[in-house]
Each structure stands twice: as structure tokens, then as C-alpha cells.
C-alpha positions as CSV (number, residue, x, y, z in Angstrom):
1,X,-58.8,44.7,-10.8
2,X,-56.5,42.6,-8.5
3,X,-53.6,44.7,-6.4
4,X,-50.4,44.6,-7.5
5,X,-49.0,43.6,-3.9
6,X,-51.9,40.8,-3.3
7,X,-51.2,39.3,-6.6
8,X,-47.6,39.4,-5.9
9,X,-48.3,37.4,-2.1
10,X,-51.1,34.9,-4.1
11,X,-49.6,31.1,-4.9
12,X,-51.5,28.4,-6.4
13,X,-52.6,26.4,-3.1
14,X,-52.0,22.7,-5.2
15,X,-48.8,23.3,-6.0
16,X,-47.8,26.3,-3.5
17,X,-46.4,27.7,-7.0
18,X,-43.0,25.7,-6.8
19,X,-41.8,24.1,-9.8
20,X,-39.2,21.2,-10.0
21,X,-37.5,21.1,-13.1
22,X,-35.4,17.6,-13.8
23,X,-32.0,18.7,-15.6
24,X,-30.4,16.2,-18.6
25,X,-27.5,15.6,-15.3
26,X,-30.6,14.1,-13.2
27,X,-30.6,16.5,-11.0
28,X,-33.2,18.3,-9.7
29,X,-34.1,22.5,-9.4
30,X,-36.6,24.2,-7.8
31,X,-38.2,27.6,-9.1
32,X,-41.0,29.7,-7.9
33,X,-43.6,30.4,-10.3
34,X,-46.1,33.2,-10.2
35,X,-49.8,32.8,-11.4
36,X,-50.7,34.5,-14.4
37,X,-53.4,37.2,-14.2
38,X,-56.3,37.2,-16.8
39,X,-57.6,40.7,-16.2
40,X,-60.0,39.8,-18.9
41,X,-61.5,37.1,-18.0
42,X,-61.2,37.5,-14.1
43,X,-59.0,34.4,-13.8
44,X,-55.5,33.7,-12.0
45,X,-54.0,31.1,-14.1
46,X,-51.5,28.5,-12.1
47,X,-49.9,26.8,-15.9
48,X,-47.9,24.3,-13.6
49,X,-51.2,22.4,-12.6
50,X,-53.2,23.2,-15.5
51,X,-55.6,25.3,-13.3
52,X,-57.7,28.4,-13.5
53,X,-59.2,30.6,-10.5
54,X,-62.1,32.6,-10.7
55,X,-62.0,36.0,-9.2
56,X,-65.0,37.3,-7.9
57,X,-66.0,41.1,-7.0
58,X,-62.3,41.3,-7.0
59,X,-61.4,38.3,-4.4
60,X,-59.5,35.3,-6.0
61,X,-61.5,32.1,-5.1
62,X,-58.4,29.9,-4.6
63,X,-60.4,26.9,-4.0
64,X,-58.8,23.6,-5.6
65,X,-62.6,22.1,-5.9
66,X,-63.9,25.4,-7.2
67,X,-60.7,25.8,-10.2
68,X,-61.7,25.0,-13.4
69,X,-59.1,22.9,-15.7
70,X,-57.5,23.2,-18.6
């Protein structure tokens, strides 16, 4: 099981876990979003570039190449 505090420091490395959201006005806003933790399944789930990191023996492999898709 991943640390509270590690998995609040942990960003997606592809997108650095910033979202840009484009407003009906055309303007642009920025948000931070955090990666979703599948205790379960021993994944930490980035939904803004449709990636999933394993998590082995308890260290997140936050390797682009190594993420599986979805």
C-alpha cells in the first residue's frame, strides 16, 4: 500500500498532472490533477493521458514506456 504523503508528491511524468481546460469565452485554465490510486489492482491511474502505472513491491513504476493505456 502506497503512503499517503508519496502519493500526494507523485504526478503523472507525461503530463506533469496539469490540465488545461478551454472555457466557451476561449480562454484557457489550468488545474492540477492528482492520479487516481487503484489499491486493487496496484495501479496509479493518470485519466488526463489515458495512462496506467504499475506499482511494484510498493514503488510506482512511473515510466511513460513501461504505462499501459487505456
Amino acid at each position: 500500500m502506497l503512503d499517503k504523503e508519496l502519493l500526494e508528491i507523485l504526478a503523472c511524468p507525461k503530463c506533469k498532472g496539469e490540465i488545461i481546460i478551454k472555457n466557451e469565452d476561449g480562454t484557457e485554465e489550468k488545474k492540477q490533477a492528482d492520479l487516481e490510486y487503484d489499491k486493487e489492482n496496484q495501479r496509479l491511474i493518470c485519466h488526463n493521458c489515458k495512462l496506467k502505472y504499475k506499482i511494484e513491491d510498493d514503488i510506482p513504476i512511473m515510466l511513460i514506456d513501461e504505462a499501459e493505456k487505456f
